[in-house]
mmCIF file of the C-alpha atoms, coordinates in Angstrom:
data_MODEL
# 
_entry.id   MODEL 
# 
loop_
_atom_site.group_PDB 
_atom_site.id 
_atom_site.type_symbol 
_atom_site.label_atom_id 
_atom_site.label_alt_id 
_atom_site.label_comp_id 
_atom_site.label_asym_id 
_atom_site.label_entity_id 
_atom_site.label_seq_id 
_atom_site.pdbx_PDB_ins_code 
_atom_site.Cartn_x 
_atom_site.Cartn_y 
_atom_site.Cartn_z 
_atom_site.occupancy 
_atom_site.B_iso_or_equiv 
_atom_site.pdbx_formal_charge 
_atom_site.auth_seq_id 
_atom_site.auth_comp_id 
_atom_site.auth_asym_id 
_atom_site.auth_atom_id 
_atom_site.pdbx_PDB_model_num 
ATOM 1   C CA . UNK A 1 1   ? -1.073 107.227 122.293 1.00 0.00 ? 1   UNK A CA 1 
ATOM 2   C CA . UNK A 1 2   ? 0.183  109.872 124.985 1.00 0.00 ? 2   UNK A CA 1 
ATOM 3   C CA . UNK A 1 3   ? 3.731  110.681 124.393 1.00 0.00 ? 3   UNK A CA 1 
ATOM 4   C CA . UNK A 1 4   ? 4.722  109.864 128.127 1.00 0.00 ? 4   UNK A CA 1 
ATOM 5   C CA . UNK A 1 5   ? 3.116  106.555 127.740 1.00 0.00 ? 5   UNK A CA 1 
ATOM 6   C CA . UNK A 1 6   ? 5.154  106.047 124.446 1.00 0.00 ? 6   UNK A CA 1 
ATOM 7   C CA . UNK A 1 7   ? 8.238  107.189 126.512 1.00 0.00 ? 7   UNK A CA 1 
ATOM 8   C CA . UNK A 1 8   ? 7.303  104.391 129.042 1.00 0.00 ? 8   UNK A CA 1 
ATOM 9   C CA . UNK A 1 9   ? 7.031  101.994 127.136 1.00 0.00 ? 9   UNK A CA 1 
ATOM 10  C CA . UNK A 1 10  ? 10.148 102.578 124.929 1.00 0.00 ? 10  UNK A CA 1 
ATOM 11  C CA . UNK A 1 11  ? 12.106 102.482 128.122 1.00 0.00 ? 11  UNK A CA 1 
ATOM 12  C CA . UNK A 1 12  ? 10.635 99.153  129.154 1.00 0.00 ? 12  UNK A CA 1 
ATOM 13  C CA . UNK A 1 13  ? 11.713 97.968  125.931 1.00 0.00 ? 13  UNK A CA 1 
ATOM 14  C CA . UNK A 1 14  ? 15.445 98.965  126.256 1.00 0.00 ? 14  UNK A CA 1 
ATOM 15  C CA . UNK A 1 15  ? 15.664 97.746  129.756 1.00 0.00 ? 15  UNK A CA 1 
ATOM 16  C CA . UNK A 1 16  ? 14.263 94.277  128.428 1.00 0.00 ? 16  UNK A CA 1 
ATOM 17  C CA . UNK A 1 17  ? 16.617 93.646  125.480 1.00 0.00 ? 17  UNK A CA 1 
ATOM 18  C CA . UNK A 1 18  ? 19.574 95.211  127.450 1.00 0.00 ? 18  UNK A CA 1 
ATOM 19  C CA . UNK A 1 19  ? 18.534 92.034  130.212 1.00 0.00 ? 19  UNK A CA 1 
ATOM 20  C CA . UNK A 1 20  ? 17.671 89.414  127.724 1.00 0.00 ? 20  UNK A CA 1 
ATOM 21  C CA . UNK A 1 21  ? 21.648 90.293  125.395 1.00 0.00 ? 21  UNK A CA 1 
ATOM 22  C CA . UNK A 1 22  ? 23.325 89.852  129.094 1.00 0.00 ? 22  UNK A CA 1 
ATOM 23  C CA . UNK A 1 23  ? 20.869 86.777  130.183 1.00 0.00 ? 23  UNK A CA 1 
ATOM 24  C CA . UNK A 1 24  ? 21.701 85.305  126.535 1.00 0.00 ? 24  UNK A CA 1 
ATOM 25  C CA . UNK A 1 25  ? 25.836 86.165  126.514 1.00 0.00 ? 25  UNK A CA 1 
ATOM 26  C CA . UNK A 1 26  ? 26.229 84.779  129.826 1.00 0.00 ? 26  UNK A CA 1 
ATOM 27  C CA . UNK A 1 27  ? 24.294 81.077  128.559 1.00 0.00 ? 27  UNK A CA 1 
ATOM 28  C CA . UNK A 1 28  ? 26.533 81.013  126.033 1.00 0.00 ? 28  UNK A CA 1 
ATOM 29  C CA . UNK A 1 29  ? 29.475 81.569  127.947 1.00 0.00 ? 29  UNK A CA 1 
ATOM 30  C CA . UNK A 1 30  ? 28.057 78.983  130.814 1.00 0.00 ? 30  UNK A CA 1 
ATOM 31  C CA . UNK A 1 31  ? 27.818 76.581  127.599 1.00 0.00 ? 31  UNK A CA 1 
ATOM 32  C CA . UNK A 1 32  ? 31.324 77.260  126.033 1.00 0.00 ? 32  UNK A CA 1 
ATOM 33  C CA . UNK A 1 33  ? 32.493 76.583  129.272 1.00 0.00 ? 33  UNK A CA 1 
ATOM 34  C CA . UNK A 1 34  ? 31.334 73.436  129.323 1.00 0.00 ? 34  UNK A CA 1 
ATOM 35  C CA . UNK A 1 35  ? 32.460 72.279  126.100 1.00 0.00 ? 35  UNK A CA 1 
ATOM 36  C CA . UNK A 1 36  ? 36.368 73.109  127.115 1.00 0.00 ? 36  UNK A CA 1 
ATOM 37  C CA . UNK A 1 37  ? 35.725 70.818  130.229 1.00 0.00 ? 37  UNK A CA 1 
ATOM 38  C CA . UNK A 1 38  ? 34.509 68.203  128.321 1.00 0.00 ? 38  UNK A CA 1 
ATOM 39  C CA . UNK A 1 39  ? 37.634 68.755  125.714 1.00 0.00 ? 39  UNK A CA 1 
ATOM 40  C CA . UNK A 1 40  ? 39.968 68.704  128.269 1.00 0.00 ? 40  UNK A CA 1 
ATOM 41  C CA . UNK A 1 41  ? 38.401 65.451  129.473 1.00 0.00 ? 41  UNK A CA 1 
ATOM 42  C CA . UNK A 1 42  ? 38.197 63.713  126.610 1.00 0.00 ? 42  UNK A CA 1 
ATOM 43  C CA . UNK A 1 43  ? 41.739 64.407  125.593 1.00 0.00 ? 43  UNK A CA 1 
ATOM 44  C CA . UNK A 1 44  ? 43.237 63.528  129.112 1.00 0.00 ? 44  UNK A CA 1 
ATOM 45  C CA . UNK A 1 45  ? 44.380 66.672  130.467 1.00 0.00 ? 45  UNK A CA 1 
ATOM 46  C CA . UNK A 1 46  ? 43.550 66.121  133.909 1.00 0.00 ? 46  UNK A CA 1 
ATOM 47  C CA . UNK A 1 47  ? 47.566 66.931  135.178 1.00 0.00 ? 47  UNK A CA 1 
ATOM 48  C CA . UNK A 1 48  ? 50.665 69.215  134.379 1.00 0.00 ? 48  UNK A CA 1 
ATOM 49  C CA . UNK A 1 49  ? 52.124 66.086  132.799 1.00 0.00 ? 49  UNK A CA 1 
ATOM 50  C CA . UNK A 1 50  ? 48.635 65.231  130.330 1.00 0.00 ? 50  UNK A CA 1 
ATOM 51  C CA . UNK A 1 51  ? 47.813 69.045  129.481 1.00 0.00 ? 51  UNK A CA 1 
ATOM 52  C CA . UNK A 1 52  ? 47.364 69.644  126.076 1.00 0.00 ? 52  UNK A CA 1 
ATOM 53  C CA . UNK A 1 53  ? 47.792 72.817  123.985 1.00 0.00 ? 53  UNK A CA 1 
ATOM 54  C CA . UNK A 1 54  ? 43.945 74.337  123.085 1.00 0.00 ? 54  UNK A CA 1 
ATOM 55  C CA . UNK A 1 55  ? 44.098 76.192  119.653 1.00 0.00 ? 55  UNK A CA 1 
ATOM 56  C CA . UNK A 1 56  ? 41.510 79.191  120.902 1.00 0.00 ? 56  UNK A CA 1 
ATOM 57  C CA . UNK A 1 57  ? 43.844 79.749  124.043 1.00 0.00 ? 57  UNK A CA 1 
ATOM 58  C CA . UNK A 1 58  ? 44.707 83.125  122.314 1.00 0.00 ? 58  UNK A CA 1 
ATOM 59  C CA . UNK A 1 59  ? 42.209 85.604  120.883 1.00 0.00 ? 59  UNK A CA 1 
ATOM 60  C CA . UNK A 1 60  ? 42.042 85.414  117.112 1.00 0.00 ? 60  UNK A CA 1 
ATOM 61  C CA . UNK A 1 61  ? 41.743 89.088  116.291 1.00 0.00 ? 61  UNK A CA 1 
ATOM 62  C CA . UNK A 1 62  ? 41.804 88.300  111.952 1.00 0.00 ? 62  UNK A CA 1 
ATOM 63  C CA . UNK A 1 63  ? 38.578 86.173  113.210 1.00 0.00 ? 63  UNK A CA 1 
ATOM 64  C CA . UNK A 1 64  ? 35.470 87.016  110.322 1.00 0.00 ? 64  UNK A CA 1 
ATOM 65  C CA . UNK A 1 65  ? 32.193 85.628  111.359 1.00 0.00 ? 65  UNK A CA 1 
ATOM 66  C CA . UNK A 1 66  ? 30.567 84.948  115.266 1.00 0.00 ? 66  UNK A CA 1 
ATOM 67  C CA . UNK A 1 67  ? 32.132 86.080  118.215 1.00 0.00 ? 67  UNK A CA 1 
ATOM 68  C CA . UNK A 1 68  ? 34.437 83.477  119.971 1.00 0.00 ? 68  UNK A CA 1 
ATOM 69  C CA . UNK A 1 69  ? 33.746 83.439  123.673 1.00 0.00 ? 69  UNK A CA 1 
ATOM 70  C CA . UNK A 1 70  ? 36.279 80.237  124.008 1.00 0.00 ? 70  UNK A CA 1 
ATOM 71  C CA . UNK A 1 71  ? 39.589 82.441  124.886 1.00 0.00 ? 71  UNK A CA 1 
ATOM 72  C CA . UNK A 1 72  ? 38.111 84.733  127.309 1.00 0.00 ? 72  UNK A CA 1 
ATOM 73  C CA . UNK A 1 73  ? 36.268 81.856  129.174 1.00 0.00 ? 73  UNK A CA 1 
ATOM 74  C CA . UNK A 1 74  ? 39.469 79.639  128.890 1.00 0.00 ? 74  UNK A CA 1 
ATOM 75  C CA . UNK A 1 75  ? 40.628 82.896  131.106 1.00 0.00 ? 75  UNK A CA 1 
ATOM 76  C CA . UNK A 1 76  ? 38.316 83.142  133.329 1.00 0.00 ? 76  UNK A CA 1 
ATOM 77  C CA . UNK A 1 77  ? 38.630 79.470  133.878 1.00 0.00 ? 77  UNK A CA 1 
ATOM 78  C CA . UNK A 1 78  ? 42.412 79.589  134.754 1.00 0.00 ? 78  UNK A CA 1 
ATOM 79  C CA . UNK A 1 79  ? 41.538 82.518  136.914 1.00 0.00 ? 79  UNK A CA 1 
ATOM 80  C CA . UNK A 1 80  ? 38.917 80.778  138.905 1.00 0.00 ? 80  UNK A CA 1 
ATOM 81  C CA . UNK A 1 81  ? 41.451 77.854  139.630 1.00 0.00 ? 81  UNK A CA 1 
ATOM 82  C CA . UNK A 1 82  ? 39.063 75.081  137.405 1.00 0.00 ? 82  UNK A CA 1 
ATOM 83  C CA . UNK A 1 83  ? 41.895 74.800  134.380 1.00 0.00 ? 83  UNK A CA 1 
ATOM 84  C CA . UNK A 1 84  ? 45.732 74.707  135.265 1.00 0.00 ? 84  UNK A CA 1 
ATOM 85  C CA . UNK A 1 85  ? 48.337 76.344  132.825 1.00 0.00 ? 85  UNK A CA 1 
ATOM 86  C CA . UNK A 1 86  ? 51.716 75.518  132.438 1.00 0.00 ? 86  UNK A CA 1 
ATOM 87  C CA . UNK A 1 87  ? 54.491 77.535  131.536 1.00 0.00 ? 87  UNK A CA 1 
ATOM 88  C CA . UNK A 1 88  ? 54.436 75.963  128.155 1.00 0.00 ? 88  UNK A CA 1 
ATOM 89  C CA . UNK A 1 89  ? 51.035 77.809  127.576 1.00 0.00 ? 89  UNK A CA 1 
ATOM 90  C CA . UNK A 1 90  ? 48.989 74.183  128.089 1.00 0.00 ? 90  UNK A CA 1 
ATOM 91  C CA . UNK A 1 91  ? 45.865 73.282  129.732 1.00 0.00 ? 91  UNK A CA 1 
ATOM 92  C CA . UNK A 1 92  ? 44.814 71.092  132.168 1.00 0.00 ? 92  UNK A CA 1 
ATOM 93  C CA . UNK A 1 93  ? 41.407 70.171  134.498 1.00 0.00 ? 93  UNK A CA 1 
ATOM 94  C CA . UNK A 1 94  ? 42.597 71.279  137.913 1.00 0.00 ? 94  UNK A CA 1 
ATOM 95  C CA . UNK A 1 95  ? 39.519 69.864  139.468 1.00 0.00 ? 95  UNK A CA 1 
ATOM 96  C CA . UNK A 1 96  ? 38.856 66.368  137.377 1.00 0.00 ? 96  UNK A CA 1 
ATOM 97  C CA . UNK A 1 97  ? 35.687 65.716  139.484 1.00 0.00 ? 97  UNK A CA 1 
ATOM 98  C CA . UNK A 1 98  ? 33.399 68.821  138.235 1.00 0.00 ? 98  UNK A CA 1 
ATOM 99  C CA . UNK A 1 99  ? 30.308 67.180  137.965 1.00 0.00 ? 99  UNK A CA 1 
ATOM 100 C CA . UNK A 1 100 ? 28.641 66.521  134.430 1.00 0.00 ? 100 UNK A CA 1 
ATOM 101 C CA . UNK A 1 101 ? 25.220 68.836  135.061 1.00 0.00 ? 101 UNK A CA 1 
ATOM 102 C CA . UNK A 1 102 ? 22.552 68.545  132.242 1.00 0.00 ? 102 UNK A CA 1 
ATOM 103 C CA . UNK A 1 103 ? 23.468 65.129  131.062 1.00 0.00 ? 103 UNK A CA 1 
# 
């Protein structure tokens, strides 16, 4: 096989896992987000007065094993307005009507 082509096709192959890590990363984060809603509903926390303290609100950086997504999507979460925080560090659904998708 021609060097160039070899080249090629080793470039292909980068560009491919580099999509499929960020296509795979962002499911996971799309499904981690969903758990925390469904946490959040189940225990109530759809006000200021009902939130609820989550026990990944703060990166774990001791943590051996997988990498926990919850913290930084709990984050981005608060930042995007969906979860509320109050100045007692709990958590709340801001919006209580997101709908249920997949289910």
């Amino acid at each position: 096989m021609p060097e160039t082509l070899q080249l090629i096709l080793g470039i292909i192959f980068l560009i491919l896992v580099y999509a499929l890590t960020r296509y795979g990363i962002a499911w996971k984060m799309q499904r981690v987000a969903k758990q925390i809603i469904d946490e959040l509903r189940h225990k109530g926390a759809t006000s200021p007065e009902t939130a609820v303290t989550l026990p990944y609100a703060k990166p774990n950086y001791l943590h051996i094993g997988m990498r926990d997504y919850r913290p930084k999507v709990l984050s981005s979460m608060v930042q995007e307005g969906y979860v509320g925080r109050t100045e007692e560090g709990k958590y709340f659904l801001q919006i209580p009507d997101i709908p249920k998708e997949g289910r």
